[in-house]
N, C-alpha and C positions, 0 to 999 in steps of 0.2 A: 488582716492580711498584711503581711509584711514583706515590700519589692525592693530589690536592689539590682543597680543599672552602673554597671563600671562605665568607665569613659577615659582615652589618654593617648596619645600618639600609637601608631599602630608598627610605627618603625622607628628604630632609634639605632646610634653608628655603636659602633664598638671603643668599650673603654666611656662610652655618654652615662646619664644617669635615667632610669626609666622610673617615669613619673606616672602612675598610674591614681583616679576619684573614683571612690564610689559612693552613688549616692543611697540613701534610702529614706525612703517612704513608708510609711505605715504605722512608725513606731522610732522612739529617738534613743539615738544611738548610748544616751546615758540612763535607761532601765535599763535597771538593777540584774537583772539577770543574762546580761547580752554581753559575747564573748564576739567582738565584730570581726574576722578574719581575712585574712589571704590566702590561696591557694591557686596553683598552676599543674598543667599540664600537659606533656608533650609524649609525642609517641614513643619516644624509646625511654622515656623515664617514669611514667605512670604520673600519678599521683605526688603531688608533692607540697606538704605544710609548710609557709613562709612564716607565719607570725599574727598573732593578731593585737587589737587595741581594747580594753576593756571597758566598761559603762562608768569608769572612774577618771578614765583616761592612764590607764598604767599597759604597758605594752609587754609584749613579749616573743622572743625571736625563735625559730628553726636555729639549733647550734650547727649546723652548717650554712649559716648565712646571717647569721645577726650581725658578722663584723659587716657585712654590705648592708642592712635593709632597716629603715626605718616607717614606723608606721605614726601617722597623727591622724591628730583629728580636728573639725570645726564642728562643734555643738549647735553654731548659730546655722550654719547651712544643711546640717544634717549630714555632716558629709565624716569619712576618713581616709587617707590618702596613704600608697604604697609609695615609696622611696629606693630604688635596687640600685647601686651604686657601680660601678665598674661593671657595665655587663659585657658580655660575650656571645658570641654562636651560644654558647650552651643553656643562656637563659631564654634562647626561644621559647616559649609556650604559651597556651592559651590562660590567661590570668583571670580567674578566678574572684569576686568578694561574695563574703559566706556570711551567715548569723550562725554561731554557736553556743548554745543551752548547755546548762548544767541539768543532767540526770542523776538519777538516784544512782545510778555506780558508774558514772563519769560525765559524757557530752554528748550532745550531740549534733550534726548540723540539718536545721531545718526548713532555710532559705537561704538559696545560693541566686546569685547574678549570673545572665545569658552566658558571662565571658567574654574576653576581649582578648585577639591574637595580638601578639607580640613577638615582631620577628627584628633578631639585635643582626645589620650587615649593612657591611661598608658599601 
């Protein structure tokens, strides 16, 4: 069984940098088949893929946000860490960390975090 438990300020001003940990449990974040991601969402925007870090540590961004978002990781804590840079009103939303699998014709996600709101206001 595999948990993850985001953690990170719940407000942050506009134009700050949102810092959001997720930890996990069960299973470390460098087996081989684990795509460790981001994901948010808010009511008027649905769903929506930030990026994730790989079991290599090799990252990879949403090309509508990679120039803002940096994703790491600590091995020794079990942790990887979201980085959103210049936020706004519009990156309100409830933040997301997911595990994503490779399947036989793509991915897919099979443990996600409770979520954690994130409301960006002066």
């Amino acid at each position: 069984q595999v948990q993850l438990q985001e953690s990170g300020p719940g407000l942050v001003k506009p134009s700050q940098t949102l810092s959001l940990t997720c930890t996990v449990a069960g299973e470390s974040i460098t087996t081989h088949f684990g795509y460790w991601s981001w994901i948010r969402q808010s009511p008027g925007k649905g769903l929506e893929w930030i990026g994730y870090i790989d079991y290599s540590g090799g990252a990879f961004y949403s090309p509508a946000l990679k120039a803002r978002t940096s994703i790491s990781r600590d091995t020794s804590k079990n942790q990887f860490t979201l980085q959103l840079k210049s936020v706004t009103p519009e990156d309100t939303a409830r933040y997301y960390c997911a595990r994503a699998v490779s399947i036989e014709l793509g991915y897919a996600y099979d443990y996600w975090g409770q979520g954690i709101q994130v409301t960006v206001s002066s």
